[in-house]
Biotite code that builds the C-alpha atoms (Angstrom):
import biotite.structure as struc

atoms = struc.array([
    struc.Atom([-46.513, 75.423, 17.511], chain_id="A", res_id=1, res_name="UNK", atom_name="CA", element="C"),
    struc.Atom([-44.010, 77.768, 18.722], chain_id="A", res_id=2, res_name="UNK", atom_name="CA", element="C"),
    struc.Atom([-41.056, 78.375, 16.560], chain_id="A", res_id=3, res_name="UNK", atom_name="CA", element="C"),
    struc.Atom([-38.523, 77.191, 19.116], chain_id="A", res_id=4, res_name="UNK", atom_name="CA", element="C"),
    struc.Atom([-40.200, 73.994, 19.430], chain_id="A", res_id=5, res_name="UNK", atom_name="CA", element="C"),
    struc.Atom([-39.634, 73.504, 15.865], chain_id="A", res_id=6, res_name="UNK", atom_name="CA", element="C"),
    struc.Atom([-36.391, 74.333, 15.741], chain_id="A", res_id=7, res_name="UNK", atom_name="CA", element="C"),
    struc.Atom([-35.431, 71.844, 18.877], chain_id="A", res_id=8, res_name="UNK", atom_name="CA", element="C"),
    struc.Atom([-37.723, 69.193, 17.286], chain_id="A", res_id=9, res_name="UNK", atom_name="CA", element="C"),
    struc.Atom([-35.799, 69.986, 14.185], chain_id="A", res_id=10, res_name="UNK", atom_name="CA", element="C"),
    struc.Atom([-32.316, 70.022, 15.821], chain_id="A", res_id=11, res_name="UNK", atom_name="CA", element="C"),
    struc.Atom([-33.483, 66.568, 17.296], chain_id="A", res_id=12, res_name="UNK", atom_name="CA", element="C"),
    struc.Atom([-34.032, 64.867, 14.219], chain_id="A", res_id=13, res_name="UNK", atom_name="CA", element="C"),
    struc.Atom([-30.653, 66.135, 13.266], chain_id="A", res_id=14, res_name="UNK", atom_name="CA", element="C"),
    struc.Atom([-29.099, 64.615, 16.266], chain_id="A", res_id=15, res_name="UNK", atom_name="CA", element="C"),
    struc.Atom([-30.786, 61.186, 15.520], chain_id="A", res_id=16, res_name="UNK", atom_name="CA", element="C"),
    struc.Atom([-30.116, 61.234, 12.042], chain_id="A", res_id=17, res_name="UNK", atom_name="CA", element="C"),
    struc.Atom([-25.860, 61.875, 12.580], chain_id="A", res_id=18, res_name="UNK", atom_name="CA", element="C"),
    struc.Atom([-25.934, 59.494, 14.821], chain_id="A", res_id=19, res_name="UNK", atom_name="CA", element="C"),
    struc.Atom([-24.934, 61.384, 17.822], chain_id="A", res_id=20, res_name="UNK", atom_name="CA", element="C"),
    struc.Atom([-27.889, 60.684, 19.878], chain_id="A", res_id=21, res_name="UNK", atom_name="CA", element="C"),
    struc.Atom([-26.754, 57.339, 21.818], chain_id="A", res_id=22, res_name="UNK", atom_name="CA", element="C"),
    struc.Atom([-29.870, 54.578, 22.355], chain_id="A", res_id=23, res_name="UNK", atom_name="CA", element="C"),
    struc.Atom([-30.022, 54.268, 25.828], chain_id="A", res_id=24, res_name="UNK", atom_name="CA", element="C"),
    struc.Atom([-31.482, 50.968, 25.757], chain_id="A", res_id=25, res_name="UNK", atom_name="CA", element="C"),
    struc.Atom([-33.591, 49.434, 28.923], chain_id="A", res_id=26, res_name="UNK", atom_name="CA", element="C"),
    struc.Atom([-35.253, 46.788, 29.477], chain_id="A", res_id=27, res_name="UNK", atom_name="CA", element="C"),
    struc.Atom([-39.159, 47.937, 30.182], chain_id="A", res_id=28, res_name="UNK", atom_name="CA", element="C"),
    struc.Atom([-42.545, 46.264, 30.389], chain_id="A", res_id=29, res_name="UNK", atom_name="CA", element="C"),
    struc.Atom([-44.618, 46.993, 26.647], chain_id="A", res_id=30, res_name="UNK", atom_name="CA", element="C"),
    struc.Atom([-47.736, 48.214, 28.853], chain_id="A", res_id=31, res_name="UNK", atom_name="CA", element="C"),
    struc.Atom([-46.434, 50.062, 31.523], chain_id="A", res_id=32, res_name="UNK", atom_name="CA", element="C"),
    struc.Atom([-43.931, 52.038, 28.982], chain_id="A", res_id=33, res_name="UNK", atom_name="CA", element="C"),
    struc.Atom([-47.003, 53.032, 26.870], chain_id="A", res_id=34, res_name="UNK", atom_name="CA", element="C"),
    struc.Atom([-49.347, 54.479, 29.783], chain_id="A", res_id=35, res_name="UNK", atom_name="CA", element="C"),
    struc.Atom([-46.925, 57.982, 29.401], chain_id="A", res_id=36, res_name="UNK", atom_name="CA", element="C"),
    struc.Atom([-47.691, 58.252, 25.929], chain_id="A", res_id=37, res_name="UNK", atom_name="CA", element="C"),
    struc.Atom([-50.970, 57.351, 26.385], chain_id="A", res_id=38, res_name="UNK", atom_name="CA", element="C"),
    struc.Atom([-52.076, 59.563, 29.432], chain_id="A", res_id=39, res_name="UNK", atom_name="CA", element="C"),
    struc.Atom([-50.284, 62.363, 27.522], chain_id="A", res_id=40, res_name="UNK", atom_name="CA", element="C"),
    struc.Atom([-51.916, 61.702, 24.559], chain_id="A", res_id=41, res_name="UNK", atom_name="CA", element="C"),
    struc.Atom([-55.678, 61.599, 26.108], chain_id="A", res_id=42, res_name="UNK", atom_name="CA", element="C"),
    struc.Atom([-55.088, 64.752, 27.472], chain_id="A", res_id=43, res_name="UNK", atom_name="CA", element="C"),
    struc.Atom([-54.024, 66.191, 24.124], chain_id="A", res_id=44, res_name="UNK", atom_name="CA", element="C"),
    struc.Atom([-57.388, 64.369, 22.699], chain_id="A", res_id=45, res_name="UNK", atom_name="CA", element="C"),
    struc.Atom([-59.276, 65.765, 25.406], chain_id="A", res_id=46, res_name="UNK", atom_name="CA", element="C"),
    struc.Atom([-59.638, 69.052, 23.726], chain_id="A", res_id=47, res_name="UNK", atom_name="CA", element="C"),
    struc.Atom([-61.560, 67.519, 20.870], chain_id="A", res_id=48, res_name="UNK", atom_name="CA", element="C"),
    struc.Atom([-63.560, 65.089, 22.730], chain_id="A", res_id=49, res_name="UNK", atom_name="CA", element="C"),
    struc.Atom([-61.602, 62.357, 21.137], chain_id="A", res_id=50, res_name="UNK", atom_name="CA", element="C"),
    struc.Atom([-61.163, 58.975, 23.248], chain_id="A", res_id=51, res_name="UNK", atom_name="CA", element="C"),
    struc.Atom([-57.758, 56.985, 22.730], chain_id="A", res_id=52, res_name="UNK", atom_name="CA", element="C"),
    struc.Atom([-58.458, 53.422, 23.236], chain_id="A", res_id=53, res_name="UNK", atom_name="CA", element="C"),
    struc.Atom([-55.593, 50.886, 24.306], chain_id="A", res_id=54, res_name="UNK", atom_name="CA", element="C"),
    struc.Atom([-55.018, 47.574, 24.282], chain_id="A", res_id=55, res_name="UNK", atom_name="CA", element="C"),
    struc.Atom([-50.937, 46.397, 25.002], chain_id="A", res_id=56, res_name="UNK", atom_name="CA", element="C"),
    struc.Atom([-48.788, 42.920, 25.620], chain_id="A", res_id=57, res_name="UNK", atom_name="CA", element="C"),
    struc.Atom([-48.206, 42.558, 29.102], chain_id="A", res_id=58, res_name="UNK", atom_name="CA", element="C"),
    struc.Atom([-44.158, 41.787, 27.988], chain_id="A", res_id=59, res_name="UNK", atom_name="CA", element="C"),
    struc.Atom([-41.033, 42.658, 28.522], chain_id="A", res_id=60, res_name="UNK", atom_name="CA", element="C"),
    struc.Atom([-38.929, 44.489, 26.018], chain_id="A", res_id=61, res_name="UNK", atom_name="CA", element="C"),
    struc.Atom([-35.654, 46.794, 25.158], chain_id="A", res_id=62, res_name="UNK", atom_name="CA", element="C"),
    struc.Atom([-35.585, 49.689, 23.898], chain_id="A", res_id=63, res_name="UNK", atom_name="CA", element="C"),
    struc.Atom([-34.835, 53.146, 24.371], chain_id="A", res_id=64, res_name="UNK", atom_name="CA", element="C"),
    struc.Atom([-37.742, 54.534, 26.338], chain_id="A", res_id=65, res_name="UNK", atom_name="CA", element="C"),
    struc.Atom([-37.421, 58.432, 26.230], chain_id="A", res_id=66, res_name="UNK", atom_name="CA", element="C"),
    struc.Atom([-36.792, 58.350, 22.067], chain_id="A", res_id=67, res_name="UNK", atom_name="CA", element="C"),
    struc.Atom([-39.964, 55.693, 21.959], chain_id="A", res_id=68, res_name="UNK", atom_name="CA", element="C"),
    struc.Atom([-42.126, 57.037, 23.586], chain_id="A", res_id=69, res_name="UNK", atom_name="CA", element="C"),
    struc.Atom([-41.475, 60.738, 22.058], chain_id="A", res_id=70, res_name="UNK", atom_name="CA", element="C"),
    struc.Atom([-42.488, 58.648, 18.626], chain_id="A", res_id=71, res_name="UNK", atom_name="CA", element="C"),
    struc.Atom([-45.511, 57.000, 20.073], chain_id="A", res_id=72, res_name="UNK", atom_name="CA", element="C"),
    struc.Atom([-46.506, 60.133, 21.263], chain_id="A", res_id=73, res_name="UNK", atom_name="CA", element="C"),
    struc.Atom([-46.399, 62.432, 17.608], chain_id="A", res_id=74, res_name="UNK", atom_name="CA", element="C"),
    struc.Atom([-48.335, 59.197, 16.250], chain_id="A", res_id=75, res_name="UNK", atom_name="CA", element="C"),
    struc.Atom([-50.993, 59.899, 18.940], chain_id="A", res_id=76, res_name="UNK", atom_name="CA", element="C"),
    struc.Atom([-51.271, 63.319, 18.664], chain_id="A", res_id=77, res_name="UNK", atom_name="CA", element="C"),
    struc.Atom([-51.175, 63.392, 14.596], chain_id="A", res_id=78, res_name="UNK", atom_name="CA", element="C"),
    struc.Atom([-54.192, 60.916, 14.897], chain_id="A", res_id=79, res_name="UNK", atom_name="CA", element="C"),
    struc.Atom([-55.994, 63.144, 17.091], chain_id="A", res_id=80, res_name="UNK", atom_name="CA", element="C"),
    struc.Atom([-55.057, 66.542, 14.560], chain_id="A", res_id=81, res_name="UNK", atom_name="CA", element="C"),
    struc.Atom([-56.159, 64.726, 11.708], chain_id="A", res_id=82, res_name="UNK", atom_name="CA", element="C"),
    struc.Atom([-59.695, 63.245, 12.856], chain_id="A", res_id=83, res_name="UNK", atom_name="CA", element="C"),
    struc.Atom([-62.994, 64.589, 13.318], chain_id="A", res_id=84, res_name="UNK", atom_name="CA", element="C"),
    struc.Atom([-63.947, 65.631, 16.845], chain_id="A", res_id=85, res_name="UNK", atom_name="CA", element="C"),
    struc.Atom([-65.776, 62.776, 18.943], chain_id="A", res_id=86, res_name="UNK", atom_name="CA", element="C"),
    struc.Atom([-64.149, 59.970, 17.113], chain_id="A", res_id=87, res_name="UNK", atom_name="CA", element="C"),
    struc.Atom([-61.665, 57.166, 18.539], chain_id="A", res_id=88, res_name="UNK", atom_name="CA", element="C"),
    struc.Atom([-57.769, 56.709, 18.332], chain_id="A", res_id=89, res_name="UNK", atom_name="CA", element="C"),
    struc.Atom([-56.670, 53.338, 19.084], chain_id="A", res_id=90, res_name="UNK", atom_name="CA", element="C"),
    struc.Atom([-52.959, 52.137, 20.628], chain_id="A", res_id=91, res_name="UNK", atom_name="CA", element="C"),
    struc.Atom([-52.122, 48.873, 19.932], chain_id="A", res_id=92, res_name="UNK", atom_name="CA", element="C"),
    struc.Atom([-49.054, 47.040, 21.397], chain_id="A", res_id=93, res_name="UNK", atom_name="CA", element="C"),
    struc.Atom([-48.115, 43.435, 20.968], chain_id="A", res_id=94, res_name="UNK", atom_name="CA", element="C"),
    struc.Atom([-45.136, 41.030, 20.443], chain_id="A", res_id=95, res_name="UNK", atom_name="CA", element="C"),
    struc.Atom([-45.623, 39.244, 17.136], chain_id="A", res_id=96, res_name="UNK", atom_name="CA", element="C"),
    struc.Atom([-43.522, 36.474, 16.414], chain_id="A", res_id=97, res_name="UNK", atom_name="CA", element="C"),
    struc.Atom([-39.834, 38.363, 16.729], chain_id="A", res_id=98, res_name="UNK", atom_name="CA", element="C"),
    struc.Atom([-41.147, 42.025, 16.848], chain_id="A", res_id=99, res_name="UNK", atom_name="CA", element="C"),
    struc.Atom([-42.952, 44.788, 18.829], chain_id="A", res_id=100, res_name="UNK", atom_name="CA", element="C"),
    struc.Atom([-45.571, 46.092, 16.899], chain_id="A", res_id=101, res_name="UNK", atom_name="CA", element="C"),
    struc.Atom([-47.131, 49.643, 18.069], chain_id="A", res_id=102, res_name="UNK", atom_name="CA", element="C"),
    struc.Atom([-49.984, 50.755, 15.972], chain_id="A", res_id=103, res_name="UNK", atom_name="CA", element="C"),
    struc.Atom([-51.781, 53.927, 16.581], chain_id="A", res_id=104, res_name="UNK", atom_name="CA", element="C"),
    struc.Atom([-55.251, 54.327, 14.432], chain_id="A", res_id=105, res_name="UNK", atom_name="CA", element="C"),
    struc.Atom([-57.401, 57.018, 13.894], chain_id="A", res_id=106, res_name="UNK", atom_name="CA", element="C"),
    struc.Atom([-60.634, 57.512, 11.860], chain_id="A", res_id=107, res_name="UNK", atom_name="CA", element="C"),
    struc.Atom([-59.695, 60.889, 10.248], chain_id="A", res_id=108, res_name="UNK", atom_name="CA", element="C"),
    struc.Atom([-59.533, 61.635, 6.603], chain_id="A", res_id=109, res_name="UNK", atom_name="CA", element="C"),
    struc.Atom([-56.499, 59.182, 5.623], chain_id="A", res_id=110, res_name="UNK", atom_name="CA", element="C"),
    struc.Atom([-53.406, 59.412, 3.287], chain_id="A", res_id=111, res_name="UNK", atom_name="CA", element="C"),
    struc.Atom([-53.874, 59.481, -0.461], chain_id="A", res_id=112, res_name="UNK", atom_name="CA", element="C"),
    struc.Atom([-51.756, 56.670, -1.637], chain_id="A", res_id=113, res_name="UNK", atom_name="CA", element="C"),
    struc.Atom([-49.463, 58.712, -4.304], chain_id="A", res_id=114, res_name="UNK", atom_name="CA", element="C"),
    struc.Atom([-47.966, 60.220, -0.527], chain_id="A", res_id=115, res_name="UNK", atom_name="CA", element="C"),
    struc.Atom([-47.810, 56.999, 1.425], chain_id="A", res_id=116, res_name="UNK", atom_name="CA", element="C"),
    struc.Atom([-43.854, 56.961, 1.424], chain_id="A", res_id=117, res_name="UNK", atom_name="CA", element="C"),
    struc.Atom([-43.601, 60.385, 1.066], chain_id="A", res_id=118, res_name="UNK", atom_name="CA", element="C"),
    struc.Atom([-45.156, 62.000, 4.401], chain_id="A", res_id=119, res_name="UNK", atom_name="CA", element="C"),
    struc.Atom([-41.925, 60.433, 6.205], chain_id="A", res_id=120, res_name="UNK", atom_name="CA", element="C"),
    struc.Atom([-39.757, 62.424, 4.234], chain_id="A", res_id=121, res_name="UNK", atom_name="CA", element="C"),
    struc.Atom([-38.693, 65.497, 6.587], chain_id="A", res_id=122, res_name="UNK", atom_name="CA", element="C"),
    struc.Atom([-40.453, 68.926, 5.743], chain_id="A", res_id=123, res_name="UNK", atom_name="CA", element="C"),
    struc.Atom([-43.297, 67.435, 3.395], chain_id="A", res_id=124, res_name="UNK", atom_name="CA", element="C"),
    struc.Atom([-46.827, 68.032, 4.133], chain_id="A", res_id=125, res_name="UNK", atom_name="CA", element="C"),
    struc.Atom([-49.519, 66.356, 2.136], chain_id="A", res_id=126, res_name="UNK", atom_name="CA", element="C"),
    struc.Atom([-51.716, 68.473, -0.036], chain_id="A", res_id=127, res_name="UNK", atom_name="CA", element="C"),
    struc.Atom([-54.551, 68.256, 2.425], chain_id="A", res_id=128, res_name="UNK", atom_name="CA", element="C"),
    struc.Atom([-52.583, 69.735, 5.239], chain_id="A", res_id=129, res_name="UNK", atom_name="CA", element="C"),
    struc.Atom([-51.431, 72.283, 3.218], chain_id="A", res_id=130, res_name="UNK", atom_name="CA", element="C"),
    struc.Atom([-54.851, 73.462, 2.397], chain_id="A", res_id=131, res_name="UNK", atom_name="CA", element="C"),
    struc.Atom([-56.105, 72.873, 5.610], chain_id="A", res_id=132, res_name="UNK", atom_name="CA", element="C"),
    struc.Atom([-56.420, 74.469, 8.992], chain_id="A", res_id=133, res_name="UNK", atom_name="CA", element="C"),
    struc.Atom([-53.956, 72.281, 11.091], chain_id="A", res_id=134, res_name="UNK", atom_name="CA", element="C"),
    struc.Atom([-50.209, 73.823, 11.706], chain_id="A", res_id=135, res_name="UNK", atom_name="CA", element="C"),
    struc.Atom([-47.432, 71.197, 11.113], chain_id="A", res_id=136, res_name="UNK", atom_name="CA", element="C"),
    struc.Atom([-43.391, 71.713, 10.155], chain_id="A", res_id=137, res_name="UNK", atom_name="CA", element="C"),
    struc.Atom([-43.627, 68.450, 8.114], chain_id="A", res_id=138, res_name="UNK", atom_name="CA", element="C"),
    struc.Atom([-40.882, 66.754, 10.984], chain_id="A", res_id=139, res_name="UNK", atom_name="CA", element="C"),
    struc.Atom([-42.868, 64.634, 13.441], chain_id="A", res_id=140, res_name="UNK", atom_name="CA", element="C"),
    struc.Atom([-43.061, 61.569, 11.201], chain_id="A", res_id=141, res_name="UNK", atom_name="CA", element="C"),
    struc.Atom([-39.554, 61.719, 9.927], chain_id="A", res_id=142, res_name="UNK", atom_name="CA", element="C"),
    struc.Atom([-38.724, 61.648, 13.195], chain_id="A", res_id=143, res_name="UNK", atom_name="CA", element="C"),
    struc.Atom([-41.100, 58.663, 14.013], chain_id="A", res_id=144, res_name="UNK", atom_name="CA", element="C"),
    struc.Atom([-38.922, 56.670, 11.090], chain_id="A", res_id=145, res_name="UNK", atom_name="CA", element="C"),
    struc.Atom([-35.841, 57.783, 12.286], chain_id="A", res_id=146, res_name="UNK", atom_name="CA", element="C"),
    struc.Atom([-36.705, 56.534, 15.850], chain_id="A", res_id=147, res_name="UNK", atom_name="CA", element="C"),
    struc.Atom([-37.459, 53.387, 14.452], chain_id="A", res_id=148, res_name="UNK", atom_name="CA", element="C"),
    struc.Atom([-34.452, 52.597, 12.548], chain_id="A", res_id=149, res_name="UNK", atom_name="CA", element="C"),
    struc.Atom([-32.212, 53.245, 14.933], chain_id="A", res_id=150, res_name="UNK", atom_name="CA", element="C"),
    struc.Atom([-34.011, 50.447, 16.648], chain_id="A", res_id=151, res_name="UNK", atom_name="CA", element="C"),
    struc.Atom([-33.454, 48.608, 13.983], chain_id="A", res_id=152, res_name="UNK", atom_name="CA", element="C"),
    struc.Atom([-37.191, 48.240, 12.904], chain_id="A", res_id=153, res_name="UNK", atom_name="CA", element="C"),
    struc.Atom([-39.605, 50.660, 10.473], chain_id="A", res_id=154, res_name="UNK", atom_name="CA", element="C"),
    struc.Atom([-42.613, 52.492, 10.389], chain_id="A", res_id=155, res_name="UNK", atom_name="CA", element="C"),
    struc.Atom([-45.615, 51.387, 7.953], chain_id="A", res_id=156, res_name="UNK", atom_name="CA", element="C"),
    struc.Atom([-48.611, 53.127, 7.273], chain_id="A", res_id=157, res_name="UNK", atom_name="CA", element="C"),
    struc.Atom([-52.421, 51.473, 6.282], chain_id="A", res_id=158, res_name="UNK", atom_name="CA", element="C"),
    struc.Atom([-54.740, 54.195, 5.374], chain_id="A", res_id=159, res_name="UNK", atom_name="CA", element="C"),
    struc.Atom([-57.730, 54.804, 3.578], chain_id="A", res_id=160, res_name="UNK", atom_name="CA", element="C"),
    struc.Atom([-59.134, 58.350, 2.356], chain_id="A", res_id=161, res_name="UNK", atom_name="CA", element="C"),
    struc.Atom([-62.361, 59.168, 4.163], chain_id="A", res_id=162, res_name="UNK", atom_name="CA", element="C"),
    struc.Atom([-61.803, 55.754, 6.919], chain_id="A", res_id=163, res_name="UNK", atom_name="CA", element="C"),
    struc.Atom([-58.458, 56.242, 8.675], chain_id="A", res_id=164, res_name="UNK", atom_name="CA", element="C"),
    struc.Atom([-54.893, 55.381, 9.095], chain_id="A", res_id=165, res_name="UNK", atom_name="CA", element="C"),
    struc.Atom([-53.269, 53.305, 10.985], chain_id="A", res_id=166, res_name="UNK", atom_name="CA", element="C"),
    struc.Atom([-49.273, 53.611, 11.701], chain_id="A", res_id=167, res_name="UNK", atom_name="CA", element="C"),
    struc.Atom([-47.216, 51.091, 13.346], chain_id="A", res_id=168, res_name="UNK", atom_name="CA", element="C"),
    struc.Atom([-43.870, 51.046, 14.646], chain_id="A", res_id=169, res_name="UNK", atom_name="CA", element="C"),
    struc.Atom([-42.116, 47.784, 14.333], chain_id="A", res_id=170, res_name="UNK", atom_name="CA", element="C"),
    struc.Atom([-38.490, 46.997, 16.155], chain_id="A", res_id=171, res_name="UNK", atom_name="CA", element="C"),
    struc.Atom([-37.362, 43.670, 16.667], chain_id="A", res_id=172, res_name="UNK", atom_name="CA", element="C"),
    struc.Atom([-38.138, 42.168, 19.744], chain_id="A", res_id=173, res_name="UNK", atom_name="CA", element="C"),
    struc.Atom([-35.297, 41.871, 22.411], chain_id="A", res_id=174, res_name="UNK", atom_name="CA", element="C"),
    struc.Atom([-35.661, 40.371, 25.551], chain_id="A", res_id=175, res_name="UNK", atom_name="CA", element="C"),
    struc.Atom([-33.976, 41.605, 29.120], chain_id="A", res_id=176, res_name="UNK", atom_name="CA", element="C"),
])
């Protein structure tokens, strides 16, 4: 990743942390929102041979598109980093009760549990990563929690060493 991408992604999170990055909320439609994310995101995947499967609510929601989608989009393209080539990402959207709930779920080599809270912590990379061949700043999913609470909602993360992960943005579900 070049270093000035970094340092804007950085400078970003910054932003959205202070508080000086204004929601623009909008009123959308869950599935069309997502198909920018996703068609991004399978041509990321492409490169690997890995298929992104998706499945969304046909419903309408608020929310501030450009800062959600830029968080559904690191989910999608850590899931296709961190799995095997020839495997399967899945994005999931769908209004649950009173929230939006966006999961993205890979099949790659999971989270150890001890770093569950920690990988949304900005700057920390799990032991694996550092170890390993893929190139990360340690910001994406900070971001990704920071995008989330300033919808008022939270990120969670499922995972299972040697099966998967599975990440899902929750915000409270607002109608236009």
């Amino acid at each position: 990743q070049p270093l000035n991408s970094i340092v804007q992604t950085f400078l970003d999170l910054q932003n959205v942390a202070a508080g000086t990055v204004a929601l623009r909320r909008e009123a959308t439609n869950l599935r069309a929102f997502l198909d920018e994310a996703l068609d991004r995101g399978r041509l990321y995947a492409a490169r690997k041979a890995i298929s992104i499967e998706s499945r969304a609510d046909d419903a309408p929601i608020v929310a501030d598109k450009e800062l959600l989608s830029y968080a559904v989009y690191n989910l999608l393209t850590n899931a296709v980093k961190y799995s095997p080539k020839q495997t399967i990402v899945r994005l999931d959207a769908e209004v649950l009760n009173d929230d939006v709930a966006i999961s993205v779920t890979d099949q790659g080599y999971g989270v150890a549990p001890e770093e569950r809270t920690r990988i949304f912590q900005r700057f920390y990379r799990t032991q694996r990563d550092k170890a390993g061949p893929e190139q990360g700043a340690g910001i994406g999913l900070a971001l990704v929690k920071e995008i989330a609470e300033l919808h008022e909602g939270r990120v969670e993360v499922e995972s299972r060493p040697g099966v998967g992960s599975r990440f899902t943005i929750r915000i409270p579900h607002t109608v236009p």
